[in-house]
Residue frames as qw, qx, qy, qz and C-alpha x, y, z in Angstrom:
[[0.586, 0.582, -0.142, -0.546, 15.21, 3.09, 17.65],
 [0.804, 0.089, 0.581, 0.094, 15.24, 0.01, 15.42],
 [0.117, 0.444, -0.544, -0.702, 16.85, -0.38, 11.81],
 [0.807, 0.220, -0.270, -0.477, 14.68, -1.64, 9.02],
 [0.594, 0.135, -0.793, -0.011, 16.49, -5.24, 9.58],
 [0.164, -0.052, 0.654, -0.737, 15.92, -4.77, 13.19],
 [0.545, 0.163, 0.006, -0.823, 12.36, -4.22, 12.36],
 [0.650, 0.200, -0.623, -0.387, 11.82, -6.91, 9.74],
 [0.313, -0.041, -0.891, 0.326, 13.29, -9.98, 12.68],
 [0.282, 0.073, 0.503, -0.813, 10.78, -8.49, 15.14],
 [0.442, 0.035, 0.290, -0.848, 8.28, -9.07, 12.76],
 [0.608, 0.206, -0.751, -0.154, 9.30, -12.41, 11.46],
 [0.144, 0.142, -0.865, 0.460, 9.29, -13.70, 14.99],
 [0.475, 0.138, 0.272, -0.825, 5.96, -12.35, 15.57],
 [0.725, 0.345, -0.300, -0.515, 4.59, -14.09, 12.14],
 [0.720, 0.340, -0.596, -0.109, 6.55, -17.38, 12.14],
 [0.883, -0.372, -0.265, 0.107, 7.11, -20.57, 14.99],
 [0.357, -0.881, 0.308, -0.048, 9.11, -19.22, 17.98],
 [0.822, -0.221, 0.456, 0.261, 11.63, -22.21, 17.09],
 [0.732, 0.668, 0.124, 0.037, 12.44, -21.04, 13.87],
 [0.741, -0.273, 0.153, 0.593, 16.07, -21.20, 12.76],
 [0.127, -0.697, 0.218, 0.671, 18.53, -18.54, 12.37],
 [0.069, -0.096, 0.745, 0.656, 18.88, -19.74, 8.29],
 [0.085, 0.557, 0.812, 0.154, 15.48, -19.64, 7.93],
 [0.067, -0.829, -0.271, 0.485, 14.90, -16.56, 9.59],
 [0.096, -0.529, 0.500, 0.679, 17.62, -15.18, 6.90],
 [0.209, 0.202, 0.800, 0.524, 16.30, -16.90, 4.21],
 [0.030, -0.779, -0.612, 0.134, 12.73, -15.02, 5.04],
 [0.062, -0.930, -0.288, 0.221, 14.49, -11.94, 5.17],
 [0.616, 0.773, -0.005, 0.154, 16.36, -11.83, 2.40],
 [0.082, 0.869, -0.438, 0.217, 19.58, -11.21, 4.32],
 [0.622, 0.247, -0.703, 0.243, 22.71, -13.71, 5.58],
 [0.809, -0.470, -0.300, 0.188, 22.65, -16.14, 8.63],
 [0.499, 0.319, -0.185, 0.784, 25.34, -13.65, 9.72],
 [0.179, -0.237, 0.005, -0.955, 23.59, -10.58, 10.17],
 [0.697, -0.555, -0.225, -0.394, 20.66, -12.32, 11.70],
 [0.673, -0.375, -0.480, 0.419, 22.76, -13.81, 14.48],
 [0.297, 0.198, -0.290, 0.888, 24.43, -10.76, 14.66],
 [0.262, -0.395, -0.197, -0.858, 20.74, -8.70, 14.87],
 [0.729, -0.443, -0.481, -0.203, 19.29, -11.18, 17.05],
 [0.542, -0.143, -0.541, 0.627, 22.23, -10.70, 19.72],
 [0.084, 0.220, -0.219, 0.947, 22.11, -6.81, 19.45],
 [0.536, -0.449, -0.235, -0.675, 17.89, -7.07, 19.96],
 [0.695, -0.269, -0.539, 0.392, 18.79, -9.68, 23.17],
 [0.355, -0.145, -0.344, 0.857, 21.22, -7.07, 24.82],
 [0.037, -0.307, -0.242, -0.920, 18.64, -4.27, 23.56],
 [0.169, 0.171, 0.867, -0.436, 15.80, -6.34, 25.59],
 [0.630, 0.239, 0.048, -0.737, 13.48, -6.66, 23.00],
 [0.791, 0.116, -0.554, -0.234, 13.84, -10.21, 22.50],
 [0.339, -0.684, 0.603, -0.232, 14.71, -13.18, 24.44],
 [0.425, 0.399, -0.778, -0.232, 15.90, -16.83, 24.29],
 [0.874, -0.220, 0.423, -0.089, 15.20, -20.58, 25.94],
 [0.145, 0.326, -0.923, -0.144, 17.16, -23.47, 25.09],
 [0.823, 0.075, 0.022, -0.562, 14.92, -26.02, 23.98],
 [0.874, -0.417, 0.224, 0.112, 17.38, -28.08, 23.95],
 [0.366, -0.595, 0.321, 0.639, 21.14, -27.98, 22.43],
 [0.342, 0.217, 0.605, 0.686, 20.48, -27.62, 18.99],
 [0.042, 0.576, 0.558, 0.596, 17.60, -25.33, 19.17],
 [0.009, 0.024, 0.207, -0.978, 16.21, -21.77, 20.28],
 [0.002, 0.735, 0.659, 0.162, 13.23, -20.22, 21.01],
 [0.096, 0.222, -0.156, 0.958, 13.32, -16.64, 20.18],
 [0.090, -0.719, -0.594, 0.351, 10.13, -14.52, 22.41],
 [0.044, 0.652, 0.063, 0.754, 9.50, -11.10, 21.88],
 [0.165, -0.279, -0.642, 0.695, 9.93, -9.65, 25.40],
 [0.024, 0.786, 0.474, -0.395, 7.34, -6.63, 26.43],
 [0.176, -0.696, 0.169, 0.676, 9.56, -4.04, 25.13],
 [0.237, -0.196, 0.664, 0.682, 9.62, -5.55, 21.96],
 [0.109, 0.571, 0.807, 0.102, 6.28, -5.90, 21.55],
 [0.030, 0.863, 0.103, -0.494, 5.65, -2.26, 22.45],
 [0.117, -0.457, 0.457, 0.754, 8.38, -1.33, 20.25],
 [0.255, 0.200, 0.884, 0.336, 6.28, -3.32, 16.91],
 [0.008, -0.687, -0.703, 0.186, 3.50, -2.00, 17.95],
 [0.019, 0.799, 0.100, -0.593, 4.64, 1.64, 17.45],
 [0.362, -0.052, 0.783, 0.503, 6.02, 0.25, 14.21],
 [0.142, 0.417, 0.840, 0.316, 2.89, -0.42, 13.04],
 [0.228, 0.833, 0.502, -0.033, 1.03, 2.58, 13.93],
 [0.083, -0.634, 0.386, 0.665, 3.65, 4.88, 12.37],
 [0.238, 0.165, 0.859, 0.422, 2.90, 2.40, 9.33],
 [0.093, 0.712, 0.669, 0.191, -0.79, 2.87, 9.23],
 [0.141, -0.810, -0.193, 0.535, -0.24, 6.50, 9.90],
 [0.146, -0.382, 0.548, 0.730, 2.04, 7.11, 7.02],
 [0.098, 0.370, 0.878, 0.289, -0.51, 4.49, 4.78],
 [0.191, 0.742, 0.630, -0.129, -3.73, 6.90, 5.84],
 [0.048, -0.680, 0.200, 0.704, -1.59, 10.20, 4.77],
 [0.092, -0.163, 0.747, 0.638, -1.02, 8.83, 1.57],
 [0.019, 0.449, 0.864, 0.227, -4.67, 7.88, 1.29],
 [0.100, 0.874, 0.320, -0.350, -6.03, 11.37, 2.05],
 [0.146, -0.347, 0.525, 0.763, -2.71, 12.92, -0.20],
 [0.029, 0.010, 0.823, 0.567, -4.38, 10.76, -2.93],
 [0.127, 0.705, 0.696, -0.053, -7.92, 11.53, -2.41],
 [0.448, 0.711, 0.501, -0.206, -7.17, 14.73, -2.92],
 [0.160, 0.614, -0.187, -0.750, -5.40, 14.60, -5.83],
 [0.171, 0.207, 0.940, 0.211, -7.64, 12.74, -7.01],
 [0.150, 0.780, 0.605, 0.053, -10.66, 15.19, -6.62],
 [0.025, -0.724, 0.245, 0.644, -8.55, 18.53, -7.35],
 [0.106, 0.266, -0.527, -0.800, -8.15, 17.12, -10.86],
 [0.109, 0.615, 0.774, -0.104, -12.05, 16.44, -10.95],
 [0.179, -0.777, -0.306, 0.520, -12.55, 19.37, -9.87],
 [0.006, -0.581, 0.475, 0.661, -10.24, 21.31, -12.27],
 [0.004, -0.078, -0.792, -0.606, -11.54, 19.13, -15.71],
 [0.057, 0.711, 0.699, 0.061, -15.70, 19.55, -14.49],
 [0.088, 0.617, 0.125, -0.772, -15.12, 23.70, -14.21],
 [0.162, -0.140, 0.545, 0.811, -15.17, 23.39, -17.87],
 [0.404, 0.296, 0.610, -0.614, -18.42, 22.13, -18.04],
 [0.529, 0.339, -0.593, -0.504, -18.26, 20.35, -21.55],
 [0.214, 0.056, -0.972, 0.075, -18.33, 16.75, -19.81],
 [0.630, -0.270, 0.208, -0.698, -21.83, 15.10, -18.51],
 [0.944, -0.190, -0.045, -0.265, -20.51, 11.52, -17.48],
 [0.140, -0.646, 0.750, -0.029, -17.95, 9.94, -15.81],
 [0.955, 0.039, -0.267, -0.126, -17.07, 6.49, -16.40],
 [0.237, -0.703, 0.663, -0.104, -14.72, 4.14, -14.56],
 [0.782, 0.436, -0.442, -0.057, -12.96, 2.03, -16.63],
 [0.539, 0.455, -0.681, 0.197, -11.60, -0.70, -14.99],
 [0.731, -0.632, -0.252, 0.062, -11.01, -2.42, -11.04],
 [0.623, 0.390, -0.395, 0.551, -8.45, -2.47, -8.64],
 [0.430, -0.500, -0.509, 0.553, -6.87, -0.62, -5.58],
 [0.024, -0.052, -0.054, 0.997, -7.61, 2.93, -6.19],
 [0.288, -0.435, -0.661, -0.540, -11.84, 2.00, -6.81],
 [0.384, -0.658, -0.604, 0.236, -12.77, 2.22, -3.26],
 [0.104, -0.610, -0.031, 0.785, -11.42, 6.13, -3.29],
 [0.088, -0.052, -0.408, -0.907, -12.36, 7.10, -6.41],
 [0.396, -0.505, -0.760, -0.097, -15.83, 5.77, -5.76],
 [0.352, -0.655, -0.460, 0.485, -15.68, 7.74, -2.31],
 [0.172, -0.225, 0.126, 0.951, -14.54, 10.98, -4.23],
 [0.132, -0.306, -0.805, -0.491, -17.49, 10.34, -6.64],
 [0.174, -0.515, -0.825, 0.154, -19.97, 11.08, -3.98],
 [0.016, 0.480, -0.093, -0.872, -18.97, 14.96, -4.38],
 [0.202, 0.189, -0.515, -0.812, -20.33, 15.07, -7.70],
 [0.447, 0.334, 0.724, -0.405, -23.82, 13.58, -7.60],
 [0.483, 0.706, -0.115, -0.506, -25.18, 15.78, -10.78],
 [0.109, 0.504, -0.797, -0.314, -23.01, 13.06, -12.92],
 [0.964, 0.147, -0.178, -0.130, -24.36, 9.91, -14.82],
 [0.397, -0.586, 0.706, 0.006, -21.48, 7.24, -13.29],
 [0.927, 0.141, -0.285, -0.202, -21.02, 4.15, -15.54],
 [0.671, -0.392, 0.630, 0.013, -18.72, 1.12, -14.71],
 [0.859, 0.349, -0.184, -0.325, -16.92, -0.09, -17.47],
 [0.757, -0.420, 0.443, 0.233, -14.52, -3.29, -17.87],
 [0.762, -0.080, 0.551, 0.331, -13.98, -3.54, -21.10],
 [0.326, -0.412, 0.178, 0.832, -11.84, -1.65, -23.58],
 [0.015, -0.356, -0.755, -0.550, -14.38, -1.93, -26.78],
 [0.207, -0.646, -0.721, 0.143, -16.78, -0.71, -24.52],
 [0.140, -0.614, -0.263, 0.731, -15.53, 2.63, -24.11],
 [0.028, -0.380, -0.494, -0.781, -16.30, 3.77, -28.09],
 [0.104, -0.671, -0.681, -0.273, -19.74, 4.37, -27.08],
 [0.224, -0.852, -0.274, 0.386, -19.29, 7.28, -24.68],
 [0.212, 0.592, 0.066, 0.775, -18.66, 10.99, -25.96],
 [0.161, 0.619, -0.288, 0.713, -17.85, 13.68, -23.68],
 [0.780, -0.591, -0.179, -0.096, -17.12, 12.07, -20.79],
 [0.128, -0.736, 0.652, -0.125, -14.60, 11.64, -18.19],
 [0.949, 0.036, -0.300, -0.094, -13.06, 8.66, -18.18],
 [0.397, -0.688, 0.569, -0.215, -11.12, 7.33, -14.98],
 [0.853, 0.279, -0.434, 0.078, -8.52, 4.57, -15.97],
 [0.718, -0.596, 0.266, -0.243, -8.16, 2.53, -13.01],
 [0.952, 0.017, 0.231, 0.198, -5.62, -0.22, -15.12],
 [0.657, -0.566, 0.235, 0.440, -1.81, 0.37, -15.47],
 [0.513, 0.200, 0.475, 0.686, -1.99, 0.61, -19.05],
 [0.134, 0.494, 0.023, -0.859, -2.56, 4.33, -20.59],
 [0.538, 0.526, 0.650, -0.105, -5.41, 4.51, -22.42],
 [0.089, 0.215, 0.354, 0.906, -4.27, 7.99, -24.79],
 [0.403, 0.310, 0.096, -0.856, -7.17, 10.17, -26.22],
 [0.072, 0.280, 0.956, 0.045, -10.24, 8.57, -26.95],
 [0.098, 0.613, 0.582, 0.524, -12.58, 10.67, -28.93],
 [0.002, -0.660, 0.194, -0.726, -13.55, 13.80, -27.22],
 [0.771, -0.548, -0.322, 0.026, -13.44, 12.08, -23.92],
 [0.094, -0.823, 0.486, -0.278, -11.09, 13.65, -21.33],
 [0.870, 0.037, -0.433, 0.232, -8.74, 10.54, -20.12],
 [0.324, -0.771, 0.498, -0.228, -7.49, 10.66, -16.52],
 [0.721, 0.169, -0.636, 0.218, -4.72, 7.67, -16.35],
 [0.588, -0.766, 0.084, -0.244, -5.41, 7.36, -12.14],
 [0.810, -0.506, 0.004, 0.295, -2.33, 5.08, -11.56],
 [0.544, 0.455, 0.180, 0.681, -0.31, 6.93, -13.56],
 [0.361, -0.839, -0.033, -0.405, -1.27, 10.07, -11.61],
 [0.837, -0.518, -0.014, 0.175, -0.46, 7.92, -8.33],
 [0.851, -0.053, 0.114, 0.509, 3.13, 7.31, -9.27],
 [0.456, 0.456, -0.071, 0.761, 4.07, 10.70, -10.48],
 [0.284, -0.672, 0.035, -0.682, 2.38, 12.91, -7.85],
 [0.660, -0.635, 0.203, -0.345, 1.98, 10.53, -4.47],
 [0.970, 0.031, -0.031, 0.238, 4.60, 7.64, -4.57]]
């Protein structure tokens, strides 16, 4: 098992010129030409790296096989963890849909704003056909709508805005899936 700094060299080596110096490598990863020599020995003995002499001032680190495997499982423990969170947040993203349309006072959603949370809301959206969807960008813009929902996709909280129902989505994010 690798430690996050463990981790990080592996995947600096991967990303950056096998020649790359040990102060660089530290300077990339935020931590002291120390600790990387040190990290670089223990991954050596560990056999997930190895070394040439290019000649007496300089290295070339490699990822061996092992290390590569090892990255590799890195990464799909990453994108595993990344697609949880992206079903988490779909749905609780359409549970409170779900829970503000039972009321059945609202007949339009609007989404107010861009960003990273449009491609899932969008995709929740497709549940609810029977809705007028608008797209808006701009804050003046939302006066004009009455009982709608309104899905604020931008960091700032909008409040209450005539009888619209305001869902603040990143705001959501951060208290409930983060």
């Amino acid at each position: 098992m690798l430690t996050d700094n463990e981790a990080e060299i592996l995947k600096l080596l991967v990303e950056l010129e096998p020649t790359i110096s040990q102060r660089d490598l530290a300077s990339k990863a935020g931590i002291s030409v120390g600790l990387v020599n040190f990290l670089l020995h223990r991954l050596i003995k560990k056999g997930y790296v190895y070394t040439s002499n290019l000649n007496r001032r300089k290295m070339r680190y490699v990822l061996s096989t092992k290390g590569i495997k090892e990255l590799t499982k890195l990464s799909y423990h990453f994108m595993i963890k990344v697609i949880n969170q992206y079903k988490n947040l779909e749905f609780q993203i359409r549970k409170t849909l779900q829970t503000t349309l039972k009321s059945g006072y609202y007949d339009s959603i609007i989404i107010y704003g861009n960003g990273e949370l449009k491609p899932i809301v969008n995709h929740c959206l497709q549940h609810h056909p029977q809705f007028k969807i608008t797209k808006v960008e701009e804050l003046k813009d939302l006066n004009q709508f009455h009982k709608s929902i309104i899905l604020n996709l931008k960091e700032i909280s909008l409040g209450k805005m005539n009888d619209n129902k305001v869902i603040d989505l990143v705001e959501m994010v951060g208290s409930k899936v983060c």
